[in-house]
DSSP file (Angstrom, degrees, kcal/mol; ACC not computed):
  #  RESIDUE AA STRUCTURE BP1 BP2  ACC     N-H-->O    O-->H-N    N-H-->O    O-->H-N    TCO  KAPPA ALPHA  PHI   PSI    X-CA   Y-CA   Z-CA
    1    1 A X              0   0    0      0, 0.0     2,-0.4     0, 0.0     0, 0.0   0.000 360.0 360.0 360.0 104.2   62.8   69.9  -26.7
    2    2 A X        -     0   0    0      2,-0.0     2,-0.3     0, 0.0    74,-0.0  -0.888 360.0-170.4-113.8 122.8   60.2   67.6  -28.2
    3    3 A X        -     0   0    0     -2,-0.4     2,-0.3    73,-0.2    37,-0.0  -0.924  15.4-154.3-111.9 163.4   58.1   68.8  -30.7
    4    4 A X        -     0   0    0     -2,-0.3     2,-0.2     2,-0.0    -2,-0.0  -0.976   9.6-154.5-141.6 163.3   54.8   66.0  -31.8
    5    5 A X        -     0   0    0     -2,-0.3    31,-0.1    27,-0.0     2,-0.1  -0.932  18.7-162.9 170.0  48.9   53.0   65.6  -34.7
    6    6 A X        -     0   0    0     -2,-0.2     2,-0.3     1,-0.1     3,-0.1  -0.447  23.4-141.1 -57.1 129.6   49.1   64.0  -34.4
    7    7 A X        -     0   0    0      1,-0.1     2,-0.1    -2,-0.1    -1,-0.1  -0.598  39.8-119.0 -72.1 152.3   46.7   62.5  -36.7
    8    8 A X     >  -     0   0    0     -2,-0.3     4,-2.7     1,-0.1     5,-0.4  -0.361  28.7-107.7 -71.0 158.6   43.1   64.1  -35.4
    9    9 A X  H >> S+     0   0    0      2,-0.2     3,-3.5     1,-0.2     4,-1.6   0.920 120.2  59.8 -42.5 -80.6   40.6   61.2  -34.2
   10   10 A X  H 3> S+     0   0    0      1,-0.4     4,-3.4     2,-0.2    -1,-0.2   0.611 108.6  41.5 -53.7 -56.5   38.7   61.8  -37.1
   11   11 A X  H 3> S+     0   0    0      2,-0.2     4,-1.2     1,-0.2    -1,-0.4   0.780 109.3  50.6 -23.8 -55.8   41.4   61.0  -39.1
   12   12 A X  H <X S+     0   0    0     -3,-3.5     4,-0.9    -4,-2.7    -2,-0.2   0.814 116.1  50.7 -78.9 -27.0   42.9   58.0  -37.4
   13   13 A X  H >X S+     0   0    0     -4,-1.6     4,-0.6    -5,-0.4     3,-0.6   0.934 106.8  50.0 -81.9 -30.7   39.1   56.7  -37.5
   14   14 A X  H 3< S+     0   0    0     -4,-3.4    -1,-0.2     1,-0.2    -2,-0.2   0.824 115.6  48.3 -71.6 -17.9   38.5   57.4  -41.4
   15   15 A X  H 3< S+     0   0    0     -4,-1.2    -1,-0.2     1,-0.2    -2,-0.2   0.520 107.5  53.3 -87.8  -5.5   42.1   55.3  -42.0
   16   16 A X  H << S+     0   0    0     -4,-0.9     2,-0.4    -3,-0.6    -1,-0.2   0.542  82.9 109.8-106.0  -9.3   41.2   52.7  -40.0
   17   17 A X  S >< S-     0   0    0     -4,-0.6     3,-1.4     1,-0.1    -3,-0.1  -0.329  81.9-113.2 -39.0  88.1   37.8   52.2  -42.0
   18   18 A X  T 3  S+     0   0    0     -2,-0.4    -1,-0.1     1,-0.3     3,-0.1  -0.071 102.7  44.2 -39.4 156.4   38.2   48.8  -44.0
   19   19 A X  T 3  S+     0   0    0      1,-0.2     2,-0.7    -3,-0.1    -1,-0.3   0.641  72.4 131.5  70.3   9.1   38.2   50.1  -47.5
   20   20 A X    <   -     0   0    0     -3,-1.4     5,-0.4     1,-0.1    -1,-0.2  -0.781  66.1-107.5-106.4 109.8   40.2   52.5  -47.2
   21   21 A X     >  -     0   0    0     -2,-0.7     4,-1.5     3,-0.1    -1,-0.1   0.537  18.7-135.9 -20.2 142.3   43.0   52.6  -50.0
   22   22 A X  H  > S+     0   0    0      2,-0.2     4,-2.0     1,-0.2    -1,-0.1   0.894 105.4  56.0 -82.2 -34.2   46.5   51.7  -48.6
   23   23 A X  H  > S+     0   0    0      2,-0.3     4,-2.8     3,-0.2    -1,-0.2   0.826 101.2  52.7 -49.9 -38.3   47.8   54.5  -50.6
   24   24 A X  H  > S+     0   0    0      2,-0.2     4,-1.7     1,-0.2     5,-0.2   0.956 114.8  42.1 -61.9 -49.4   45.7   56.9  -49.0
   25   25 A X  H >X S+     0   0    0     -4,-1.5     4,-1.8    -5,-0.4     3,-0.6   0.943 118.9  48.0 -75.7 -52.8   46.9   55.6  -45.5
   26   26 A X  H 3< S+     0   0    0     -4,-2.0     4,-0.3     1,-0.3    -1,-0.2   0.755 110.7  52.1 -95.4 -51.1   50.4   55.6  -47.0
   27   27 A X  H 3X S+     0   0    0     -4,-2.8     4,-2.6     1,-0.2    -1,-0.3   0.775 112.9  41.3 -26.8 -67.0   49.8   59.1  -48.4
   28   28 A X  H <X S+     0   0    0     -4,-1.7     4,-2.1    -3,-0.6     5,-0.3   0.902 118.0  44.6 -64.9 -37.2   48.7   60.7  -45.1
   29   29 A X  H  < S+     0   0    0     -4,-1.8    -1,-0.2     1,-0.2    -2,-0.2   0.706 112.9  52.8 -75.2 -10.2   51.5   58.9  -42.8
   30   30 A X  H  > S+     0   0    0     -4,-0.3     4,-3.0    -5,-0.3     3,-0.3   0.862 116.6  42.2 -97.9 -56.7   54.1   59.8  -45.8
   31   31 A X  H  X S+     0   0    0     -4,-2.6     4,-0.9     1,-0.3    -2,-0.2   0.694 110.3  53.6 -67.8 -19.9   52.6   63.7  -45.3
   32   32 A X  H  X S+     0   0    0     -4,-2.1     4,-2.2     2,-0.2    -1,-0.3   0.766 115.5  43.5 -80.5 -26.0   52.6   63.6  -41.2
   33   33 A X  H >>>S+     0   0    0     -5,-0.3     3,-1.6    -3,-0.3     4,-1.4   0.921 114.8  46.3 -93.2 -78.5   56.5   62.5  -41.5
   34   34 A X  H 3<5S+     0   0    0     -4,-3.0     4,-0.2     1,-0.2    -1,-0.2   0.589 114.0  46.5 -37.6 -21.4   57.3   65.0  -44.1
   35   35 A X  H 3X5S+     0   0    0     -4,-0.9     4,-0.6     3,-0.2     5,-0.3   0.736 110.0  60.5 -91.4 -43.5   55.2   68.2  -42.0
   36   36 A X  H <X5S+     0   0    0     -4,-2.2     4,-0.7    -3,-1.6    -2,-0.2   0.671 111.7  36.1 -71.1  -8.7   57.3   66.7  -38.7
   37   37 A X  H  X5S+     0   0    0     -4,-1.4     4,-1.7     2,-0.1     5,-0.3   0.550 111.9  54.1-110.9 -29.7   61.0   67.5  -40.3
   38   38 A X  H >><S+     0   0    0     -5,-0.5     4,-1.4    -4,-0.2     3,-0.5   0.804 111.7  46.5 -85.5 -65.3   60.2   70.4  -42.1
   39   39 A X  H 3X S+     0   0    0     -4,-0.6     4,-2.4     1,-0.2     5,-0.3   0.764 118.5  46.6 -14.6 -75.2   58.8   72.0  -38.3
   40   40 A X  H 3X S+     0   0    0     -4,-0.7     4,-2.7    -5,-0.3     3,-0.3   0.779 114.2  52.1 -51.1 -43.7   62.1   70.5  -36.8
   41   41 A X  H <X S+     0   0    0     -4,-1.7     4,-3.0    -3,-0.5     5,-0.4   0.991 113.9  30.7  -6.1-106.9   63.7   72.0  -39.4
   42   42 A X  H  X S+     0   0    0     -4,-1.4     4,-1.2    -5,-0.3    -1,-0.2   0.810 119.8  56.7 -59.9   6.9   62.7   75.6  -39.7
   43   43 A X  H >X S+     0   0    0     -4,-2.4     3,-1.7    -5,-0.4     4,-0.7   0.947 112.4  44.6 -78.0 -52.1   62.3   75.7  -35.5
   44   44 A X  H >X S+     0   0    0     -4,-2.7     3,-1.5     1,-0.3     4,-1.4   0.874 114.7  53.8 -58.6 -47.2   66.2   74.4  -35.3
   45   45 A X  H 3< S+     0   0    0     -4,-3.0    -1,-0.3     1,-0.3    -2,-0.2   0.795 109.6  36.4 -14.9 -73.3   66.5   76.9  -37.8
   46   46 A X  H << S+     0   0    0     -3,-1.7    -1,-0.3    -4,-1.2    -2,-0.2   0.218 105.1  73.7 -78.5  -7.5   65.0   80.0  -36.0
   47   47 A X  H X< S+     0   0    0     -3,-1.5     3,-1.9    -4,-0.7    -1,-0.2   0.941  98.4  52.1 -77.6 -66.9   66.8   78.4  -32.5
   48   48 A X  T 3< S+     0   0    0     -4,-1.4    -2,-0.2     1,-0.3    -3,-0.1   0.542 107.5  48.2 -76.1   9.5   70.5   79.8  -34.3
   49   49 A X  T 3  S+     0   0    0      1,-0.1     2,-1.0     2,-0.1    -1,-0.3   0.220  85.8 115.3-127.5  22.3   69.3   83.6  -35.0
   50   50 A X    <   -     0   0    0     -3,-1.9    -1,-0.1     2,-0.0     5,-0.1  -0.733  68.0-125.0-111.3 125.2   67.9   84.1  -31.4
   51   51 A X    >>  -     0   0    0     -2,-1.0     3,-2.8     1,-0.1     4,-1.1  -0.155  35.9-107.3 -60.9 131.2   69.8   86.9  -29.0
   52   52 A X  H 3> S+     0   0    0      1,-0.3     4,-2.6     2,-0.3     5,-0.2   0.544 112.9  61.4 -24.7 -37.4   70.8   85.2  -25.8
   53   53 A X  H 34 S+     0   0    0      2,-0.2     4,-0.4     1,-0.2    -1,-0.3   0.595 103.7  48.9 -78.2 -16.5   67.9   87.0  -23.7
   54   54 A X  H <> S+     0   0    0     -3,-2.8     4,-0.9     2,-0.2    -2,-0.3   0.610 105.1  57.2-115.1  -3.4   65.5   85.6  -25.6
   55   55 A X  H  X>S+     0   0    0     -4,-1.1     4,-2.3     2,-0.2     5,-1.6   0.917 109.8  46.4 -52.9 -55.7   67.1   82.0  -25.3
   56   56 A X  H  <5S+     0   0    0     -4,-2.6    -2,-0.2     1,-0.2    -3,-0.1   0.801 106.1  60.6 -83.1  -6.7   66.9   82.3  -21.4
   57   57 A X  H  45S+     0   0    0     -4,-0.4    -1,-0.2    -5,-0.2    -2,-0.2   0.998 113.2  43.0 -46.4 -56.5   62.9   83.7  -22.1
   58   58 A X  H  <5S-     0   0    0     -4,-0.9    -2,-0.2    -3,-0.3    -1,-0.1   0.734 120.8-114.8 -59.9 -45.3   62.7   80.2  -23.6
   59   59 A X  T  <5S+     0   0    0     -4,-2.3     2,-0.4     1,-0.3    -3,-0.2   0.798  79.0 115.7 107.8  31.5   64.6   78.3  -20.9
   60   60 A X      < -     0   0    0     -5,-1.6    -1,-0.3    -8,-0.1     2,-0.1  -0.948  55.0-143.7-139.2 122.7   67.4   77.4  -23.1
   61   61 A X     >  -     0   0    0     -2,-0.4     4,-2.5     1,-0.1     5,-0.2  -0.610  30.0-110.7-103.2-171.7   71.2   78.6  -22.8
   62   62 A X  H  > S+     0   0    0      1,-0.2     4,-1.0     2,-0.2    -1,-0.1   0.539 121.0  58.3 -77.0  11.8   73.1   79.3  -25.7
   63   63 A X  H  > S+     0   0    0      2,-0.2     4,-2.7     3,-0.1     5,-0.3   0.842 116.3  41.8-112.4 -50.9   75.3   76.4  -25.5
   64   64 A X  H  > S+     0   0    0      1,-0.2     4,-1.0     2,-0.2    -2,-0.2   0.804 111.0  51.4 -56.6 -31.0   71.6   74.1  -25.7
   65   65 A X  H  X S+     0   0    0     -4,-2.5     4,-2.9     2,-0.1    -1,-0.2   0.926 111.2  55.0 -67.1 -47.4   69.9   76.3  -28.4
   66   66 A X  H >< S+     0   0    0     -4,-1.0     3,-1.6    -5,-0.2     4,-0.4   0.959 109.9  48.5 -37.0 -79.6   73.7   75.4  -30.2
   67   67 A X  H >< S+     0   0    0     -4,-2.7     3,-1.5     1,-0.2    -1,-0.2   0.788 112.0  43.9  -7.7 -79.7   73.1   71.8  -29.8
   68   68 A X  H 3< S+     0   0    0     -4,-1.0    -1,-0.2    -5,-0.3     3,-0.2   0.743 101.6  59.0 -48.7 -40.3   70.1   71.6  -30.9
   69   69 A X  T << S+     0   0    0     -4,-2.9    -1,-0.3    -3,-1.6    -2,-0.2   0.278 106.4  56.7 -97.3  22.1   70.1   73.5  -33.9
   70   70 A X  S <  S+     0   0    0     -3,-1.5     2,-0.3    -4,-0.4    -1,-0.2  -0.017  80.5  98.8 -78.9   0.4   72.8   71.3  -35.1
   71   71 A X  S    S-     0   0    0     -3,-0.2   -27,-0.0    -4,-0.1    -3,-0.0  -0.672  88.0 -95.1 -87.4 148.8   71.0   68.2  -34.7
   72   72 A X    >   -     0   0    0     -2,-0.3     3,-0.7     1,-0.1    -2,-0.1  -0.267  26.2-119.5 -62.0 174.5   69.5   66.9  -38.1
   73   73 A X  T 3  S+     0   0    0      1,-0.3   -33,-0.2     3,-0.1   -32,-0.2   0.483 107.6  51.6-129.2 -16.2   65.8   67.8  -39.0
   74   74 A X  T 3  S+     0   0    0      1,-0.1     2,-0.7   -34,-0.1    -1,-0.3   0.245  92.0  86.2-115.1  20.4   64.7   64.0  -39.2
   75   75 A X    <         0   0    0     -3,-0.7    -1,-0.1   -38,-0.1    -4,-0.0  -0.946 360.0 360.0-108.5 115.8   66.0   63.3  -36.2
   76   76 A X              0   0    0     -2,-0.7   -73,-0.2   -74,-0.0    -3,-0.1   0.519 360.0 360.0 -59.2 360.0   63.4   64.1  -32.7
């Protein structure tokens, strides 16, 4: 269970733009990280209050939903 976490083109092409502040790039890559751990976060979250039938909807049994929603949030 992989979740990812993309700059748009448009993006990756305005940061790659000579001139463009190193804070700003620092800023966005700082915001992409923080937006990919809070997801992992509240998904792992929402993994530990779902009824067994709706684990195997998912593909997941409960002993893998467990797992998972133990794992730490900054970790993929």
């Amino acid at each position: 269970m992989t979740q990812t976490l993309t700059l748009s083109t448009e993006t990756v092409a305005i940061l790659n733009q000579r001139g463009t502040p190193v804070l700003a790039v620092f800023a966005v890559k700082f915001a992409v990280c923080v937006t990919k751990m809070t997801s992992r976060r509240r998904t792992r979250n929402a993994l530990k209050q779902l009824e067994p039938w709706q684990l195997d909807d998912v593909g997941l049994t409960p002993k893998q939903a467990h797992d998972e929603s133990i794992r730490v949030f900054w970790k993929a």
